[in-house]
C-alpha positions as CSV (number, residue, x, y, z in Angstrom):
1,X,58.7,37.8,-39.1
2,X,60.7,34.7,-39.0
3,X,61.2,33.2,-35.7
4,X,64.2,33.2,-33.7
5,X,66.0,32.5,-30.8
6,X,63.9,34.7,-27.1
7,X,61.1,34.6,-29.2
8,X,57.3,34.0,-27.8
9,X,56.1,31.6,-29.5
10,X,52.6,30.4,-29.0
11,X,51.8,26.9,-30.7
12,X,49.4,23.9,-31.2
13,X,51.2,20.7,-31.5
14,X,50.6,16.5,-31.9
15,X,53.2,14.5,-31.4
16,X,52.9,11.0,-32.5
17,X,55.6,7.6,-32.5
18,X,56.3,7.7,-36.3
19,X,56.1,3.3,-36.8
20,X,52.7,3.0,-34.7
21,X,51.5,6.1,-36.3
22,X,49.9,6.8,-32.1
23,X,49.5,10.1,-31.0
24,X,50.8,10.3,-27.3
25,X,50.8,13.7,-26.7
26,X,48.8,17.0,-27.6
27,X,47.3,20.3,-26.2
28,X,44.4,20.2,-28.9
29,X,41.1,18.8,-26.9
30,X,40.2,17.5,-30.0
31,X,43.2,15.8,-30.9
32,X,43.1,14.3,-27.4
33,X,39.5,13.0,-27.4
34,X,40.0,11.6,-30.6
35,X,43.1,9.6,-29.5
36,X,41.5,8.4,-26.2
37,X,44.5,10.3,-23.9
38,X,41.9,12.9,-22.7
39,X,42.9,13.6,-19.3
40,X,40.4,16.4,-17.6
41,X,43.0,17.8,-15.4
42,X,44.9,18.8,-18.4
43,X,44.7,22.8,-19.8
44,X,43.9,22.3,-23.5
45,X,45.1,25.6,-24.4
46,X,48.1,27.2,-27.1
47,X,51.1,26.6,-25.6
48,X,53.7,28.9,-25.2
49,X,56.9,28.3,-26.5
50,X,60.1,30.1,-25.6
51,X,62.9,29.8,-27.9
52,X,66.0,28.5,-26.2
53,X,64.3,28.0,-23.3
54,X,63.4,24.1,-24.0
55,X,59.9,24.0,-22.7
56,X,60.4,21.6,-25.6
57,X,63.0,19.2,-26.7
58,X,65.9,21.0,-27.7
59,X,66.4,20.1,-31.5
60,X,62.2,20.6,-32.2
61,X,63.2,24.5,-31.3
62,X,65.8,24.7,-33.1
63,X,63.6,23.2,-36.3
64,X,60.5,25.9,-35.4
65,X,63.5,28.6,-36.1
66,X,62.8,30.6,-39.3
67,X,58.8,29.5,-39.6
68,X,56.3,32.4,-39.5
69,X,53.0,33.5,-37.9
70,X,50.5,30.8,-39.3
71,X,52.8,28.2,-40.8
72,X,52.3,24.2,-40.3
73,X,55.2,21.9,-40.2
74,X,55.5,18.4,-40.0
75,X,58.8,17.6,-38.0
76,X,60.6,14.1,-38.0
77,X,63.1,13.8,-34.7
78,X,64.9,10.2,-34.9
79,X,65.7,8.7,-31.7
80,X,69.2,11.0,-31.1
81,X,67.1,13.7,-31.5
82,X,64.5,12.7,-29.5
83,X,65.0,10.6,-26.5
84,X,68.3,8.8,-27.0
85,X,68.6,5.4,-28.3
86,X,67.5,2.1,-26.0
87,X,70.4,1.3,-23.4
88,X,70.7,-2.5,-22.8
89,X,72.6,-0.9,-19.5
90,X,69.3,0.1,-18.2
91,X,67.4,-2.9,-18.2
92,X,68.2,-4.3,-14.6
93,X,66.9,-7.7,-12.3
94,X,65.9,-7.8,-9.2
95,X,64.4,-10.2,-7.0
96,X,60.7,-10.5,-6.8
97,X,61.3,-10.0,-2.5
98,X,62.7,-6.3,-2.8
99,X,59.2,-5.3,-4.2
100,X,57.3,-7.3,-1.7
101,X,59.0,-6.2,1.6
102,X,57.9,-2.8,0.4
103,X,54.3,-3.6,-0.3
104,X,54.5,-3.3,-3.8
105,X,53.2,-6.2,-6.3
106,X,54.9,-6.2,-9.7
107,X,53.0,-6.5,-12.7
108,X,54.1,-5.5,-16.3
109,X,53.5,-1.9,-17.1
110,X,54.0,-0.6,-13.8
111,X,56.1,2.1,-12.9
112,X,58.5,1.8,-10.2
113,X,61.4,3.6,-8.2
114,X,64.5,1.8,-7.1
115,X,67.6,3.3,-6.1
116,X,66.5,6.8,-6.9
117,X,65.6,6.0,-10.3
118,X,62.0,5.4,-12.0
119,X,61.3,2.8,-14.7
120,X,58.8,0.6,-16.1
121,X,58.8,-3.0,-14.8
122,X,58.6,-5.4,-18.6
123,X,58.6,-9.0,-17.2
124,X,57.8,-11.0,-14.1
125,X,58.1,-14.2,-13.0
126,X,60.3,-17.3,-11.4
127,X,61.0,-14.6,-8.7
128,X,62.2,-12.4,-10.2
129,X,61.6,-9.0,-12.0
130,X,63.0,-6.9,-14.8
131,X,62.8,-3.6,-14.7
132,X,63.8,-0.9,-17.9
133,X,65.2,2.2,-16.4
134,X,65.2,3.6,-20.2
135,X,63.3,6.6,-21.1
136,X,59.7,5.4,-22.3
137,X,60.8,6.9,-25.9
138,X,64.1,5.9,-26.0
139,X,64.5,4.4,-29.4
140,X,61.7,5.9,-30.8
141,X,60.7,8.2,-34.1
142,X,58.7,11.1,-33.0
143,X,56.4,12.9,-35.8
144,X,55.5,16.6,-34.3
145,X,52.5,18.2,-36.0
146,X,53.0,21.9,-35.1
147,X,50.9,25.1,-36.3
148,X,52.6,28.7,-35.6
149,X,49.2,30.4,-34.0
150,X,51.5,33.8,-33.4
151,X,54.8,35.2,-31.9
152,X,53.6,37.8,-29.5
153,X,55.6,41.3,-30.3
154,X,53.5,43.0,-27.3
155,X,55.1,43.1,-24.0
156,X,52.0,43.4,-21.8
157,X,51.0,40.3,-24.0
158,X,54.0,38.6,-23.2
159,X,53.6,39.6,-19.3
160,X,50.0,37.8,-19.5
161,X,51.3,34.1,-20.9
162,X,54.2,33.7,-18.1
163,X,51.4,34.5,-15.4
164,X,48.9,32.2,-17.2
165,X,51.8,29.2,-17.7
166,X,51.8,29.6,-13.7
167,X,48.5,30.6,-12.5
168,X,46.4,28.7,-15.3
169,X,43.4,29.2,-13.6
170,X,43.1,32.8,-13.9
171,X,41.7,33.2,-17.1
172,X,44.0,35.6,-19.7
173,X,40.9,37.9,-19.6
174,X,41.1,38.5,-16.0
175,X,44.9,39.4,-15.9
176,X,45.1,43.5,-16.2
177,X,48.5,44.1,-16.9
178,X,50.0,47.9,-16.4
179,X,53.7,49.2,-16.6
180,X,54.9,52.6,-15.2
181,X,59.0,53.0,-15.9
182,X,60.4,49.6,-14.1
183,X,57.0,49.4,-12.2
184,X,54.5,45.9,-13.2
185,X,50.9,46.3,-11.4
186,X,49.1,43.4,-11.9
187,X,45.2,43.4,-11.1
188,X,43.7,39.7,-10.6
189,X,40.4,38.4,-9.3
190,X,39.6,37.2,-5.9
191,X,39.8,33.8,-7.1
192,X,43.5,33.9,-6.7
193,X,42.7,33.3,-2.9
194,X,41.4,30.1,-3.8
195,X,44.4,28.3,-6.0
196,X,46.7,26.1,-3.6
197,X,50.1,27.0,-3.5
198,X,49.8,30.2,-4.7
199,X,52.4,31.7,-3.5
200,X,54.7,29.5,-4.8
201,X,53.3,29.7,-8.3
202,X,53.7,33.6,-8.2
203,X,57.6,33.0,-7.3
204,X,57.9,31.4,-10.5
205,X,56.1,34.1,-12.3
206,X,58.5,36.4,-10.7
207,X,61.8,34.8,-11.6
208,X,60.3,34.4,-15.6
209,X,59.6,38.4,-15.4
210,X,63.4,38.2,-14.0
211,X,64.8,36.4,-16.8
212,X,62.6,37.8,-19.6
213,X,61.5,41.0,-19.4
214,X,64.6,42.5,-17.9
215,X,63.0,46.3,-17.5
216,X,60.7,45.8,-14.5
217,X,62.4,45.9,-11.2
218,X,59.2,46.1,-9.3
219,X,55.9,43.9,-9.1
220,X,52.8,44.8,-7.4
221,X,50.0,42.3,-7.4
222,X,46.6,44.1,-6.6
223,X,43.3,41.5,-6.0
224,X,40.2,42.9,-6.6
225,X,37.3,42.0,-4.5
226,X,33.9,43.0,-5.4
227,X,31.9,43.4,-1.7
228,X,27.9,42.8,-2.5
229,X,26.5,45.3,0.0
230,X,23.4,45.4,-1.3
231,X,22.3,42.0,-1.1
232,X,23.6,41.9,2.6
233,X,21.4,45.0,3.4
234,X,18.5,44.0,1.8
235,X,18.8,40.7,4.2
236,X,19.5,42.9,6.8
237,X,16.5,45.0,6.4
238,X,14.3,41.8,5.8
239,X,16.0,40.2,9.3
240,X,14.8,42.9,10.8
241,X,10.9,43.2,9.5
242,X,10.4,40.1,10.6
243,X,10.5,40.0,13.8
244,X,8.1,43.1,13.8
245,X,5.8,40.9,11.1
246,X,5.3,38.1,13.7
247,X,5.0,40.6,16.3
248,X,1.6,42.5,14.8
249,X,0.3,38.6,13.8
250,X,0.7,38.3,17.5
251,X,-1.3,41.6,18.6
252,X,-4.4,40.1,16.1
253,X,-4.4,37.0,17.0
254,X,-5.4,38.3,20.8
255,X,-7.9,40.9,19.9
């Protein structure tokens, strides 16, 4: 079924600048290592994909419209499709003194925040320092490799990505997902205790269930916690032989 617009989409994707032929972005490890952009903080995993949502720039959802479960594309956005074109506007001087009363030392390269805005600082020197407030692809061709892996039909499937996209370190495994009229029970593992800013991440989860799947009105999270009892009575048991052990060593020893 061709894709189209509210569709889940999950996808694998390199995008590269088209005149350096330099891939700069991925969520294929292999891709990554291979480019030297491996970052180990980074979820190499499919990623899902939205339709009209634009997770992704706007006109490269637009051109995954009408491709099916297991196509590969090769997609060419030119710069006003992409990231705009270069804006002389943007490029700014400042003196070399604002940087310094604020402890910062400007090199080329370096990313910087004046006024509310970031940008990249291009040139130093005679006191002063120029910095391009331009996107870092403005004016740039971007080639997207992207392979269709599926387009999930199964609501309970659907339900597991938006928690995953939020909670990524819970695997898709460990997510039971049931649905009773408008009622969502989620079960997840103990390790949810563990994840900083959890609560947080599960508002977002909520508001996607909001916005995408329209029929639940209720959400119940249930964490299961598996209790070892009988490690900790064996220890108990053990804790207390011991003392009774030492005590009949003790009785020998004086006969």
């Amino acid at each position: 079924m061709p894709i189209k617009d509210g569709d889940f989409v999950l996808v694998n994707y390199v995008m590269r600048i088209k005149d350096q032929n330099k891939v700069i972005d991925t969520n294929i490890r292999e891709e990554a290592e291979k480019a030297g952009i491996f970052d180990g903080k980074t979820r190499y995993e499919p990623l899902l994909v939205i339709i009209g949502e634009g997770i992704l720039l706007k006109s490269l959802e637009e051109k995954l419209k009408g491709l099916e479960k297991g196509d590969e594309k090769e997609i060419e956005l030119p710069p006003a499709e992409a990231f705009g074109t270069r804006d002389p506007n943007k490029i700014k001087v400042y003196s070399a003194k604002e940087f310094s009363m604020r402890g910062i030392i400007p090199r080329p390269g370096l990313e910087v925040e004046v006024g509310g805005r970031r940008g990249t600082v291009i040139s130093v020197g005679g006191g002063r320092v120029i910095v391009d407030f331009n996107h870092p692809l403005a004016g740039k061709t971007l080639m997207y490799s992207v392979k269709i892996l599926d387009i999930l039909e199964d609501e309970e499937r659907k339900i597991i990505e938006l928690f995953h996209r939020w909670v990524g370190r819970i695997p898709k495994e460990e997510i039971e997902v049931t649905k009773e009229d408008s009622v969502l029970t989620l079960k997840l593992p103990e390790t949810l205790f563990f994840i900083d800013r959890v609560g947080l991440l599960i508002r977002g989860f909520q508001r996607d269930i909001l916005k995408y799947i329209p029929s639940i009105d209720t959400i119940r999270f249930v964490e299961t916690i598996t209790l070892k009892k009988k490690e900790k009575e064996k220890k108990e048991v053990s804790e207390e032989l011991q003392p009774q052990q030492e005590q009949a060593a003790g009785h020998e020893d004086k006969e």
